[in-house]
TILUM-154938 format. One line per 5 residues: number of its first residue (from 0); for each residue x, y, z of C-alpha. Coordinates in steps of 0.001 Angstrom, whole numbers, plus 500000, padded with zeros to 6 digits. Each point is the difference from the previous one (the first is absolute). Example, Ala and Ser with C-alpha at 12.3 -4.5 7.8 and 13.67 -1.06 7.14 Angstrom:
0> 512300,495500,507800; 501370,503440,499340 .
This chain:
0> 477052,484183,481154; 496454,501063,500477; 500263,499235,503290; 503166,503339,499977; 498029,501612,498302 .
5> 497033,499807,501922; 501821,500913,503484; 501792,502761,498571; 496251,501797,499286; 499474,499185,503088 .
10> 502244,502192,501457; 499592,502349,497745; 497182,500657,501106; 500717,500540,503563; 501549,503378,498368 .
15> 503922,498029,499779; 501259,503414,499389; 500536,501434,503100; 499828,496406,502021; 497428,500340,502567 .
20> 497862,497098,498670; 502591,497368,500514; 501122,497700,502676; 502160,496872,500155; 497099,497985,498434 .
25> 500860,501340,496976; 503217,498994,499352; 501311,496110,498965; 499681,497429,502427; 503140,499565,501761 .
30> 501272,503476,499660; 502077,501416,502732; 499413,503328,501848; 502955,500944,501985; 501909,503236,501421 .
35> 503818,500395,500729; 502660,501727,502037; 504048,499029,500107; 502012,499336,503051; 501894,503533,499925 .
40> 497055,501906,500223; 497672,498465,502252; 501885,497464,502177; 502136,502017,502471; 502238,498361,502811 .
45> 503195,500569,497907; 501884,498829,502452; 498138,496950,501569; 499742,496149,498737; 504333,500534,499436 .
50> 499081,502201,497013; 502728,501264,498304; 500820,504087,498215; 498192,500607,496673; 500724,502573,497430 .
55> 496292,501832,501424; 501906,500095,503322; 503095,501449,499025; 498322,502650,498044; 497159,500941,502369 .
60> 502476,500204,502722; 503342,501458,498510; 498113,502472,497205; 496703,500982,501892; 499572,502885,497320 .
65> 499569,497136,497051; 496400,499495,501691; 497477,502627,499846; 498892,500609,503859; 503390,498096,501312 .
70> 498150,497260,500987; 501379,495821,499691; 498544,496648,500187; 501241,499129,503366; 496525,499683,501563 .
75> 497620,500753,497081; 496676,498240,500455; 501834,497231,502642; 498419,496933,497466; 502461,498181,500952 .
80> 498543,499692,503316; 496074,500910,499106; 499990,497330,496902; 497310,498106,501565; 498090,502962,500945 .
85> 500686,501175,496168; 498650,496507,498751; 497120,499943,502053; 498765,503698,498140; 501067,498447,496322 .
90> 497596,496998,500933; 497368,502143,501535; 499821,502318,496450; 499512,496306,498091; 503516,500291,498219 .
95> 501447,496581,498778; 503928,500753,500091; 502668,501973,501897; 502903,501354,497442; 502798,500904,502217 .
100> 504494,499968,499991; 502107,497705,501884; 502591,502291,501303; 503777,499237,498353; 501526,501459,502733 .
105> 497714,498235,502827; 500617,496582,498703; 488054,498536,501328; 493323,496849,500756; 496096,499580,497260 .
110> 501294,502484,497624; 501532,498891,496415; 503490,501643,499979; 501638,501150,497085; 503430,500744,501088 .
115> 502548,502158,498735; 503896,499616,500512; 501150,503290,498816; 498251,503252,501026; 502948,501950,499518 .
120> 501114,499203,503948; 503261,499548,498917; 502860,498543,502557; 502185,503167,500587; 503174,497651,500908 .
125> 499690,499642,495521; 499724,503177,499433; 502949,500516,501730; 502330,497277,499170; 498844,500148,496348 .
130> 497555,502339,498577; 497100,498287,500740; 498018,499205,496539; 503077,501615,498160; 501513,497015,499998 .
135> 499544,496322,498632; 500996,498842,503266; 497075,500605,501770; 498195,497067,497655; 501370,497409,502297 .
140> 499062,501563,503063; 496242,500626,499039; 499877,496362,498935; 501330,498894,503574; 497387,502005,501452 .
145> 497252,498891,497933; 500931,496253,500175; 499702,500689,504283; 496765,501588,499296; 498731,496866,497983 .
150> 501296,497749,502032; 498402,501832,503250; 496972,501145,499059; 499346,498071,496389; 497694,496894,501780 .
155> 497402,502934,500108; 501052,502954,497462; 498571,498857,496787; 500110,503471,498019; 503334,501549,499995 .
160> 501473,503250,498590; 503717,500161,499263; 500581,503793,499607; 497259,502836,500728; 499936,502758,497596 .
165> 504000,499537,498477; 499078,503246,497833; 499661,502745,503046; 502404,498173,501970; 502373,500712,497181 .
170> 499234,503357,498276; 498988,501710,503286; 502800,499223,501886; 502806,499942,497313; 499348,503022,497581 .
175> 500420,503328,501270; 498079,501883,502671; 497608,498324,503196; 496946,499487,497342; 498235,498113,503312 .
180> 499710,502707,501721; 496928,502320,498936; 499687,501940,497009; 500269,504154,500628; 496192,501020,499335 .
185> 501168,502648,498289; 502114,498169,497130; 498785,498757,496701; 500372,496426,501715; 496587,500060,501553 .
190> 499000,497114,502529; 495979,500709,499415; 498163,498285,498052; 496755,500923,499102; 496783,498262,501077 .
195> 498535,497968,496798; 496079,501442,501159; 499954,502800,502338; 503381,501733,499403; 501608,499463,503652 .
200> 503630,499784,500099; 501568,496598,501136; 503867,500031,501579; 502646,497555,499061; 503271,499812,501064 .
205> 502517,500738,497314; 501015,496108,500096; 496360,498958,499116; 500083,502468,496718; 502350,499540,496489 .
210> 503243,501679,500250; 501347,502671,497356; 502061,497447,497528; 503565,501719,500458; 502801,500164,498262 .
215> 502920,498670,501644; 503295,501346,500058; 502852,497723,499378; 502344,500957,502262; 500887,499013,503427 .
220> 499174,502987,502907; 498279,500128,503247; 496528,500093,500877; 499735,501688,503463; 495850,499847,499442 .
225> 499771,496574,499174; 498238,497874,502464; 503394,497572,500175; 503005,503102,499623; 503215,498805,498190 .
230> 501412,500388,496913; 497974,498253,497477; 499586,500014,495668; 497113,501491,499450; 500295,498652,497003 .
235> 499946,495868,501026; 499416,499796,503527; 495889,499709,499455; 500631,497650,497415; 502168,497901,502268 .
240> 498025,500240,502722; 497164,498668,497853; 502035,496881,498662; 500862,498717,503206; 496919,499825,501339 .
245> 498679,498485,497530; 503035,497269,500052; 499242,499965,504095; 495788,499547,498822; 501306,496854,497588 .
250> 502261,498125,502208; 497178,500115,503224; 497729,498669,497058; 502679,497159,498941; 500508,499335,503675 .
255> 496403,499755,500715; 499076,497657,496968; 503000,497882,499963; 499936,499175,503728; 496635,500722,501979 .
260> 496872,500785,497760; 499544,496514,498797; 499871,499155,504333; 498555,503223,500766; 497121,500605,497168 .
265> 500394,503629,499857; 499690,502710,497198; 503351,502435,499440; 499581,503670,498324; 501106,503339,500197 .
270> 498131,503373,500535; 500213,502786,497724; 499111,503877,499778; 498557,501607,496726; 497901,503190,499689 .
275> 498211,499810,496255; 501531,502327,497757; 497643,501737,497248; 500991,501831,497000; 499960,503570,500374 .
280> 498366,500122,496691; 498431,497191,498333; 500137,501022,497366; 504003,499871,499475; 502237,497532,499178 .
285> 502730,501322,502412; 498101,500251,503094; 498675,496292,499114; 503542,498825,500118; 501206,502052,503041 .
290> 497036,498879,502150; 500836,496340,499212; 503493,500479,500132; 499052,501691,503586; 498501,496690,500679 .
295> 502861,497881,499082; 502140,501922,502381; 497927,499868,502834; 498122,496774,499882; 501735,498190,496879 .
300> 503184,500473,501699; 499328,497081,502898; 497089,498193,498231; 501459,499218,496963; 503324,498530,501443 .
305> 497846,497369,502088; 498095,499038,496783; 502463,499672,497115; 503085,500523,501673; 501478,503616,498914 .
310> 499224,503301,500065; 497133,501909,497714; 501332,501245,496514; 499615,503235,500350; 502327,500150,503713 .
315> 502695,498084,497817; 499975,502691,497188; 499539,503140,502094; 502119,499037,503002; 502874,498417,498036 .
320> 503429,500010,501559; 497984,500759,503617; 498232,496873,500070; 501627,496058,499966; 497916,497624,498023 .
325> 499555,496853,501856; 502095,497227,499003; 498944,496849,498636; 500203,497575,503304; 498114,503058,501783 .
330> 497435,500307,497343; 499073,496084,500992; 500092,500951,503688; 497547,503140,499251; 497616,498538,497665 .
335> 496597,498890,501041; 501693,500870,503821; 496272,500901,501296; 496694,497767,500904; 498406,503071,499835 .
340> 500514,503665,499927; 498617,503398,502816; 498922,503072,498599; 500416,503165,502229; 497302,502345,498219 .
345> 499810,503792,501535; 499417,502380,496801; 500740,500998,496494; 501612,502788,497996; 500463,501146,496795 .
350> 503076,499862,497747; 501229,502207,497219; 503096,499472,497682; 503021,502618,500092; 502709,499795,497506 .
355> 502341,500792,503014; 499467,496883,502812; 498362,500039,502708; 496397,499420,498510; 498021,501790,502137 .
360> 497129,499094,502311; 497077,502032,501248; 496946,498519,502632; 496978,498389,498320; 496485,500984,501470 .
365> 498509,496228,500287; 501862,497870,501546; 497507,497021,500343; 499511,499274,496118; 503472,499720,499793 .
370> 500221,496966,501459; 497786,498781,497720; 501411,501180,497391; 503517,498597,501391; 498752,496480,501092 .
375> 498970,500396,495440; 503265,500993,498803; 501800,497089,502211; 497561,497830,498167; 500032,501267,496511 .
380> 504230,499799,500681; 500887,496529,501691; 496773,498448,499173; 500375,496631,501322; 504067,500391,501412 .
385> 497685,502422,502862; 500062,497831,502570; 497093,500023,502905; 500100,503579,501572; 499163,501663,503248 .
390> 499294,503401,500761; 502057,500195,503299; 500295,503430,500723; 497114,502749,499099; 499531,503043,502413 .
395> 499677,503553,500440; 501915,502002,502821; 499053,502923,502541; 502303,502996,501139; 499939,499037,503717 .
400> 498338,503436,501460; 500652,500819,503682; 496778,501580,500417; 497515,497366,499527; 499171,497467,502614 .
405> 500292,496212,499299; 495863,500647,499093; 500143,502482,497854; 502962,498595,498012; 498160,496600,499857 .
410> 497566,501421,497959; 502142,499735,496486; 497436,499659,497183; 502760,500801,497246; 501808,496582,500887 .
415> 495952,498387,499914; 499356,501047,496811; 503453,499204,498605; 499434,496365,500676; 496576,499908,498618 .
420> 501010,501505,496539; 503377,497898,500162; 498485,496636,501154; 496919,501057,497069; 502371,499649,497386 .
425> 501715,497289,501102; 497218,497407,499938; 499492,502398,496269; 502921,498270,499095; 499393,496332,501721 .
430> 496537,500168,497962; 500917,501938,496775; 503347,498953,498979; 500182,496503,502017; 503140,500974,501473 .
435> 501092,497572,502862; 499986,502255,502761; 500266,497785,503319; 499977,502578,502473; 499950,503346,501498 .
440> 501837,501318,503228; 499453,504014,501475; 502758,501602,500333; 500331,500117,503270; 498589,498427,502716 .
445> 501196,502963,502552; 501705,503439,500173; 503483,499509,499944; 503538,501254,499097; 500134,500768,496933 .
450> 503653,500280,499073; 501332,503186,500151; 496329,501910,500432; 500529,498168,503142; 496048,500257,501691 .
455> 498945,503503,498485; 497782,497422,497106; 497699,497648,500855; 498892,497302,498031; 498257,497393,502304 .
460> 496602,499258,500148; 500870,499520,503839; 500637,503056,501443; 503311,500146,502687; 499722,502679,502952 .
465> 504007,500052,499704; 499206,502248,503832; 497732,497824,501731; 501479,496516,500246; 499557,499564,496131 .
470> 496196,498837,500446; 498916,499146,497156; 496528,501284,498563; 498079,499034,496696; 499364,502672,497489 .
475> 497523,500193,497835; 502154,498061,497320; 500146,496854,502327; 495874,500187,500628; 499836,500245,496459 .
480> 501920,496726,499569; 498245,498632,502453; 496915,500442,498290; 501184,498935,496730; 501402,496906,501189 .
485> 497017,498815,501425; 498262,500824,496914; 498076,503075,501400; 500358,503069,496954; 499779,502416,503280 .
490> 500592,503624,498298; 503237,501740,501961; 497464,502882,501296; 498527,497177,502276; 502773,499408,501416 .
495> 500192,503697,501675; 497605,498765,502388; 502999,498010,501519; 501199,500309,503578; 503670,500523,501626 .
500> 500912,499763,503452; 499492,503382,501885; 503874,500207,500533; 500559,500762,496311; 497354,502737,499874 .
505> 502260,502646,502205; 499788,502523,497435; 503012,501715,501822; 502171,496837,499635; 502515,500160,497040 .
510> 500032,496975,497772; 503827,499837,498786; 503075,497623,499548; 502724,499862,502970 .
């Protein structure tokens, strides 16, 4: 213990608040550093390798006005013929693992892969014949294609991730209007967050923030705004969405343990999104309740099914008669269904009780202590049920700006200083509260699409000229890595001193997504 103790001082001392003291070196032995992208929005070649139509390609192509600048995932950033190029620039930064999606509808060498079968890429050819994730038949399809993935790629997959994220998959594309696409700037929904030490504003897609709780109506009508139109219940649809992929995440699980991890000697898990949510005041009893009931329905909502089995109290009281309770024989399927667990950490917000529903959210200013203060309360709740946890998503986005060169827009301190302070109170966490934290992967590896902003955000630490034969270029963020990798606590105004090939310095050259 004095030994914790001790080390935590340590990096105290090297001013832990704002995280420019520490490197790699001060984290466990054996923990992982990583960054991530999916198969929709990096790979490209949608129609090579006998690839079949997802849902991203029907929607890009047929409803071009869902996505912000038009744009699709037809060629994105062409991984899925650079990989090796893309592997060789992980390495070079000193990252240990590669998080990336094997493509549903598609159905890749020193890197650790943690591999995730559903990114959202859904086959279109379900959508169509059934609904896609609106019905229980797509179960038995997701198991066939994760028993082909085992069996494939299993002899050298040893981390796998059944479902990526089930909660925006499900309340962004199933309750009413395109919340992917970006947030009007001049709505109460704001998408900035403010800067925990020097007051800069940091973008995130709407997707990456908490939605507005909403009340849902409970009678059948049609959504023309919804990312997938039709006529949908608004009062049941999320909720159904949500059960079936959790009944699709605990049948890959049974698969996998019942017939190939006992050969195979891999871990199973599933990745989920939470922002933390404060009380508004602290001082009330309400707002106590609402923010943990805000919890519950964001991150208790898939975590506490794979655990004990059924939903979170508080989503079987307030969404009774929307919501099925899981029966008995699933309960057994669901419970304990994870080796270990991904946290996708972005911000925070505050929460205040109103006697009419929705509870209401507004933006919190620091979004770094929240972790820490979310990695507490998942302690202080499950207490030994937690299992081991990664961080496998943590980012901060750009607005992709024409006007800049591939130089200038390299230079993105915001993004250096977000990992510092976020990465800070991580190993606070590791240290403080013991919490077994096993790794950490940036969010992401490369610009990409991002849903329906398409490429007008950013939130690689490789820069894409999406003009110029998508060369790829560090920014600052990936010399930072570098540097803290390797154990070097390099300061991000260094890093300025950085060079890029004189074909990105054309100040007349515009820098946007085609």
């Amino acid at each position: 213990m004095q030994a914790i103790v001790d080390t935590l001082n340590s990096a105290l001392n090297k001013n832990l608040q704002d995280g420019r003291g520490i490197t790699r070196a001060d984290f466990p032995d054996g923990f992982v550093f990583g960054t991530g992208t999916s198969s929709y929005q990096v790979e490209g070649a949608t129609t090579e390798g006998g690839r079949g139509i997802g849902v991203w390609d029907d929607l890009t192509l047929r409803t071009p006005n869902k996505v912000a600048d038009g744009s699709n995932g037809i060629i994105a950033c062409d991984v899925y013929h650079r990989y090796k190029e893309d592997i060789r620039l992980m390495k070079q930064m000193g990252f240990d693992s590669y998080r990336f999606s094997i493509s549903w509808p598609r159905i890749l060498p020193g890197m650790t892969p943690f591999v995730t079968l559903f990114h959202w890429d859904l086959p279109n050819c379900l959508q169509l014949e059934y609904g896609g994730m609106l019905s229980d038949q797509v179960v038995n399809d997701f198991v066939e294609f994760a028993e082909l993935c085992f069996k494939e790629f299993g002899d050298r997959v040893k981390f796998w991730t059944t479902l990526n994220e089930p909660w925006t998959y499900t309340v962004m594309l199933y309750t009413p209007g395109d919340d992917f696409a970006p947030n009007d700037p001049t709505s109460n929904d704001s998408t900035n967050v403010q800067s925990s030490s020097q007051g800069g504003q940091r973008n995130l897609p709407s997707h990456r923030l908490p939605k507005k709780v909403r009340q849902f109506a409970s009678t059948n009508q049609t959504i023309n705004d919804n990312v997938f139109p039709g006529k949908i219940d608004l009062a049941t649809d999320a909720y159904t969405v949500g059960r079936n992929l959790l009944l699709c995440h605990s049948a890959a699980v049974q698969s996998y343990r019942t017939k190939f991890q006992m050969y195979q000697n891999g871990q199973i898990g599933i990745v989920l999104n939470s922002s933390y949510h404060y009380p508004f005041d602290s001082n009330s009893q309400d707002d106590q309740d609402a923010s943990k009931r805000a919890i519950d329905f964001m991150l208790g909502w898939f975590l506490e099914p794979v655990l004990y089995g059924q939903y979170p109290e508080s989503m079987l009281q307030y969404a009774k008669g929307n919501i099925v309770p899981f029966s008995e024989d699933e309960q057994k399927g669901l419970a304990g269904s994870v080796d270990w667990v991904g946290l996708n950490y972005y911000t925070s917000d505050f929460v205040t009780y109103e006697k009419s529903p929705p509870d209401c959210f507004a933006m919190v200013v620091d979004s770094s202590t929240g972790l820490y203060d979310h990695l507490q309360y998942l302690q202080n709740k499950y207490k030994q049920d937690m299992p081991p946890l990664y961080i496998t998503e943590n980012g901060v986005a750009d607005q992709n700006d024409p006007s800049l060169t591939a130089k200038e827009a390299c230079v993105d301190e915001t993004r250096v200083q977000y990992y510092q302070e976020h990465l800070a109170y991580l190993l606070k966490a590791i240290l403080e509260l013991a919490f077994d934290v096993r790794g950490f992967f940036a969010w992401s590896y490369c610009d990409n699409f991002e849903w329906t902003s398409g490429y007008t955000s950013r939130f690689g630490i490789i820069y894409i000229d999406y003009i110029n034969g998508l060369t790829r270029y560090m920014k600052n963020s990936a010399l930072w890595f570098a540097n803290f990798l390797r154990g070097s606590a390099t300061t991000s105004s260094a890093l300025e001193k950085r060079q890029v090939e004189k074909d990105s310095e054309r100040a007349s050259k515009k820098r946007k997504a085609t």
